[in-house]
C-alpha positions in Angstrom: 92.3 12.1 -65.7 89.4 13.7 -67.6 92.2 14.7 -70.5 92.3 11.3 -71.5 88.5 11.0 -71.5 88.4 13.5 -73.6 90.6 13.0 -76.4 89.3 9.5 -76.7 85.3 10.7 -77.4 86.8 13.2 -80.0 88.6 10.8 -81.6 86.4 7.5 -82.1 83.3 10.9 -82.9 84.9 12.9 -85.5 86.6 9.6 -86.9 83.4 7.5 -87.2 82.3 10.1 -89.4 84.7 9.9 -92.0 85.4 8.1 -95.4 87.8 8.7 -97.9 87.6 7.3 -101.9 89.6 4.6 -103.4 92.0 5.9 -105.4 93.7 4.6 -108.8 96.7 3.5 -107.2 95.3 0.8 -104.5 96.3 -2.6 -105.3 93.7 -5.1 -104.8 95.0 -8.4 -103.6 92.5 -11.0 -104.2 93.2 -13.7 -101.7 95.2 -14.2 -98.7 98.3 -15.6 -99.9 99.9 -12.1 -101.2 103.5 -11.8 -100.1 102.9 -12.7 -96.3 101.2 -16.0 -96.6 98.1 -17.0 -95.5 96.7 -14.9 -92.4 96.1 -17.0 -88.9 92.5 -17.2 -88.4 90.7 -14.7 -85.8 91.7 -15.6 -81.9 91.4 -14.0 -78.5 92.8 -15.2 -75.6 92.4 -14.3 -72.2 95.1 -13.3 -70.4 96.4 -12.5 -66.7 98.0 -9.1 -66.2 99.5 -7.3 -62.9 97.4 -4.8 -64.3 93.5 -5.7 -63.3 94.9 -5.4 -59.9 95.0 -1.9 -60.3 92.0 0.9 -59.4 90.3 3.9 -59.3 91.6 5.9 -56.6 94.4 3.4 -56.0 96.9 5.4 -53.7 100.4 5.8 -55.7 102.8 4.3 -53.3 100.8 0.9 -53.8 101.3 0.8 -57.8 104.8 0.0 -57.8 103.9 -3.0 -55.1 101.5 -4.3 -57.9 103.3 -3.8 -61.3 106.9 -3.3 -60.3 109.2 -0.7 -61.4 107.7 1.5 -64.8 109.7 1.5 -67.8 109.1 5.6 -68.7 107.9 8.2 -66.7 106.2 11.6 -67.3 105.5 14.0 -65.0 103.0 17.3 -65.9 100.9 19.5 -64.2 97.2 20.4 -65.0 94.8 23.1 -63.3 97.1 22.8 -60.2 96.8 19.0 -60.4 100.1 17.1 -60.4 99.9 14.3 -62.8 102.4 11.3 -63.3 102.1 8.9 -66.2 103.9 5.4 -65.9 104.4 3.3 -68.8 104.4 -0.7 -68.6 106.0 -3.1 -71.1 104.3 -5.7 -70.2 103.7 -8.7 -72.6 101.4 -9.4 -74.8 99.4 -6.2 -73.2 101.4 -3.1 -72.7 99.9 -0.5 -69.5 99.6 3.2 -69.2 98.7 3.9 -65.6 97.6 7.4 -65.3 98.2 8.9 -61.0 96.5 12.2 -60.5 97.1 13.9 -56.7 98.7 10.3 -55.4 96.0 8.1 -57.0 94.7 5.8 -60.0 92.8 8.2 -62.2 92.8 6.1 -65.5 94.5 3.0 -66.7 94.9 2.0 -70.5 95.5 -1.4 -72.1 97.6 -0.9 -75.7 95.7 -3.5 -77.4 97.4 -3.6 -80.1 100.8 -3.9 -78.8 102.7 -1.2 -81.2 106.4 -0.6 -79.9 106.7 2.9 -81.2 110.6 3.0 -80.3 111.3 0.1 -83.5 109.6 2.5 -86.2 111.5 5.0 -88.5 108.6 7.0 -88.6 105.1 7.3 -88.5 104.4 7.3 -84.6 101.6 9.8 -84.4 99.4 7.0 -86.5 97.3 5.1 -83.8 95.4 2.6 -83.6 91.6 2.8 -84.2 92.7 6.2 -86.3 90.2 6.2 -89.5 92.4 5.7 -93.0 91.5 9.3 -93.9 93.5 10.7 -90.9 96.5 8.3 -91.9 96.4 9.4 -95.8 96.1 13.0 -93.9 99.1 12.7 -92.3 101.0 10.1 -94.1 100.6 11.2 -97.3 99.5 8.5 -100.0 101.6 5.5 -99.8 103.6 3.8 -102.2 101.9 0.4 -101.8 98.3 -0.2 -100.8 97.3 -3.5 -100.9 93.7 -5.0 -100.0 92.2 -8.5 -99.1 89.3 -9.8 -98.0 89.6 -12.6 -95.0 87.2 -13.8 -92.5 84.9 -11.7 -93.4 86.8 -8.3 -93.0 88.4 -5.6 -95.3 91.9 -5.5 -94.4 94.3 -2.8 -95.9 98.1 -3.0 -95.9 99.5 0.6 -96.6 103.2 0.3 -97.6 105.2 4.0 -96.9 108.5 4.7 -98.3 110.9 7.4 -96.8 114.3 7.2 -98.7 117.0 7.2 -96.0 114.5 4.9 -93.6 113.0 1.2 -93.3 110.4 1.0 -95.3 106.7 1.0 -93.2 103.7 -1.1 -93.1 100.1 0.3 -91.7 97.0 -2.3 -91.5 93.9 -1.4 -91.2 90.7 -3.4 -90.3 87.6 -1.7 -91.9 88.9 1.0 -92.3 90.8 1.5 -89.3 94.5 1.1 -88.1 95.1 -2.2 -86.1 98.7 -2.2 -86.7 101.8 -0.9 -88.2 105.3 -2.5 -88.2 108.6 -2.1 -89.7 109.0 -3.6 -93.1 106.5 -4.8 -96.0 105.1 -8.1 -95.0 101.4 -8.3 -93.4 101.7 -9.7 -89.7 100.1 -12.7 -90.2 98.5 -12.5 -86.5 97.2 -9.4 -87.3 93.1 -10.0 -86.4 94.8 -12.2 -83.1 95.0 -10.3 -80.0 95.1 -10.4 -76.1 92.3 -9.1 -73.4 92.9 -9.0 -70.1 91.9 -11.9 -67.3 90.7 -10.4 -64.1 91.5 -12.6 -61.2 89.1 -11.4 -59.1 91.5 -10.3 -56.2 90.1 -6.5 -56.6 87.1 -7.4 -55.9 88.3 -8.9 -52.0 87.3 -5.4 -50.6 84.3 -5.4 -51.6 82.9 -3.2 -49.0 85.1 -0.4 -50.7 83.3 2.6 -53.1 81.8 1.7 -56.0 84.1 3.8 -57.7 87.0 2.3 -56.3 85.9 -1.5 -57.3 86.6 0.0 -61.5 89.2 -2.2 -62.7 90.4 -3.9 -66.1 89.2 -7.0 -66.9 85.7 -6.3 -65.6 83.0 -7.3 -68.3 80.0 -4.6 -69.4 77.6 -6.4 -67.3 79.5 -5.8 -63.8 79.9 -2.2 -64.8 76.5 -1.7 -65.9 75.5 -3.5 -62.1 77.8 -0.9 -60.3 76.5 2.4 -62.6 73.3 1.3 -64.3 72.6 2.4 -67.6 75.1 4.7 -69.5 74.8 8.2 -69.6 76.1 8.3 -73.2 77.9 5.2 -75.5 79.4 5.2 -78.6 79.5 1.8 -80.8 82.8 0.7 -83.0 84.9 -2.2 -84.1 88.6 -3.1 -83.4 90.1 -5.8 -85.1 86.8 -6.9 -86.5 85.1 -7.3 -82.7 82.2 -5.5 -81.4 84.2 -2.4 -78.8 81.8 0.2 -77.1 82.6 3.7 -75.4 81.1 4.6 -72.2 80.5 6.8 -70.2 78.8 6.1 -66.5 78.2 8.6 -63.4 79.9 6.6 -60.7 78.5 8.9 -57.9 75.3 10.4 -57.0 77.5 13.8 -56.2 77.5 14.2 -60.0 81.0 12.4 -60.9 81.8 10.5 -64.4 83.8 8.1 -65.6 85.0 6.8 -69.2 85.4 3.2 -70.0 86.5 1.5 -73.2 85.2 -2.0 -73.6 86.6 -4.7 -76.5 84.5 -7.6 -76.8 82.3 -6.4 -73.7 86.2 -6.4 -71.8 87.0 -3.5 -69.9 90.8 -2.3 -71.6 90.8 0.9 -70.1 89.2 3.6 -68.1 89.8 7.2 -67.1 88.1 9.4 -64.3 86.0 12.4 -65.5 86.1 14.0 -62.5 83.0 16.4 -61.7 82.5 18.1 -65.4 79.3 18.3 -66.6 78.9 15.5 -69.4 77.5 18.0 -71.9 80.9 19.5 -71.6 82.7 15.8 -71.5 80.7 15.3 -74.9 81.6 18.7 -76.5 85.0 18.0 -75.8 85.4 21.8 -73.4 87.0 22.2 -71.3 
């Protein structure tokens, strides 16, 4: 759904633009053996999901075939459009399949893997949010520790709410990668999963372009369907290169947004016919 397009562009825009000052009270920790022991080296690994076998335009009654029964549903409607959201706890990569009118409109890899149902507080912080927006809403922290490893600023902000568990946020240059319950620094925290597309999706290969979008599927095989982006945006996540998209994925004007990690598809969303001028203002 173009919702989810959206609110993506806005935030990795408006929070790319951002910085906020070090202040008095950060803690500089000078090495990576503070409190949580020596962090596990950068690591990716490619890994099969139920999820690549999902598409664009994938009819509804052949989700549950694919992935099984979903742990939470939500059900809303939009502009006359009835839209379901099913949610996936899948391991190590979480799923959000979005179903707009019956069919796949967008489907979203949590990266990160943050269970927001184990934290006292603190779920509206997100991952990729800029450490402005988390002082914003957080307030300042009691602890905030920094380290340099492997070539990358890491923060650990440490929040304190009497009555609660105490909890941790880490950010990766500037951006949240984590948060957790307790104090200690994850020490997996720049290891993560990407999805491993089988290639059975691509078996009907006579189908639409449109219909042949699914995770797993690297830049280059988009950028053969859909040619050159219309608009991209550049960023980082756990200290790898990520990139925005956005492609038209039909001559009759339609668009589509795709969010790549390490030149990995991890989710996409259908823009449906709006104008990309209004897709990049954010209207409506």
């Amino acid at each position: 759904m173009k919702e989810f397009c959206l609110v993506l562009l806005s935030a990795i825009l408006a929070l790319l633009a951002e910085q906020v000052p070090v202040s008095a009270q950060q803690l500089a920790v000078p090495n990576e053996t503070a409190q949580a022991g020596v962090l596990l080296p950068p690591h990716i690994e490619r890994v099969p999901t139920p999820a690549t076998r999902l598409y664009m335009g994938m009819p509804e009654a052949d989700i549950e075939r694919t992935m099984g029964a979903a742990a939470e549903v939500a059900t809303s409607d939009s502009a006359g459009v009835r839209i379901r959201v099913l949610g996936y706890r899948l391991t190590p990569i979480p799923a959000k399949i979005t179903i707009s009118d019956g069919r796949v409109s967008g489907v979203r890899l949590d990266i990160a893997a943050v269970d927001d149902r184990e934290l006292p507080y603190g779920r509206s912080v997100s991952p990729g949010m800029h450490r402005m927006a988390v002082l914003r809403m957080m307030g300042t922290p009691a602890e905030d520790r920094f380290q340099e490893s492997f070539g990358m600023k890491i923060e650990h902000m440490i929040f304190v709410r009497a009555g609660h568990a105490d909890l941790s946020v880490v950010l990766i240059g500037d951006r949240v990668v984590t948060k957790k319950v307790g104090r200690a620094m994850p020490q997996d925290v720049v290891a993560f999963s990407l999805p491993l597309a089988t290639g059975g999706v691509d078996q009907g290969i006579e189908r639409p372009r449109r219909t042949r979008i699914h995770l797993g599927m690297s830049m280059a095989d988009a950028q053969a369907l859909f040619g050159a982006p219309k608009h991209s945006v550049s960023y980082t996540f756990m200290g790898q290169p990520a990139e925005y998209r956005i492609y038209e994925t039909d001559r009759n004007g339609s668009f589509a947004c795709f969010d790549f990690i390490d030149e990995v598809l991890v989710g996409f969303s259908d823009g449906g016919r709006l104008p990309l001028n209004q897709i990049l203002s954010g209207a409506d």
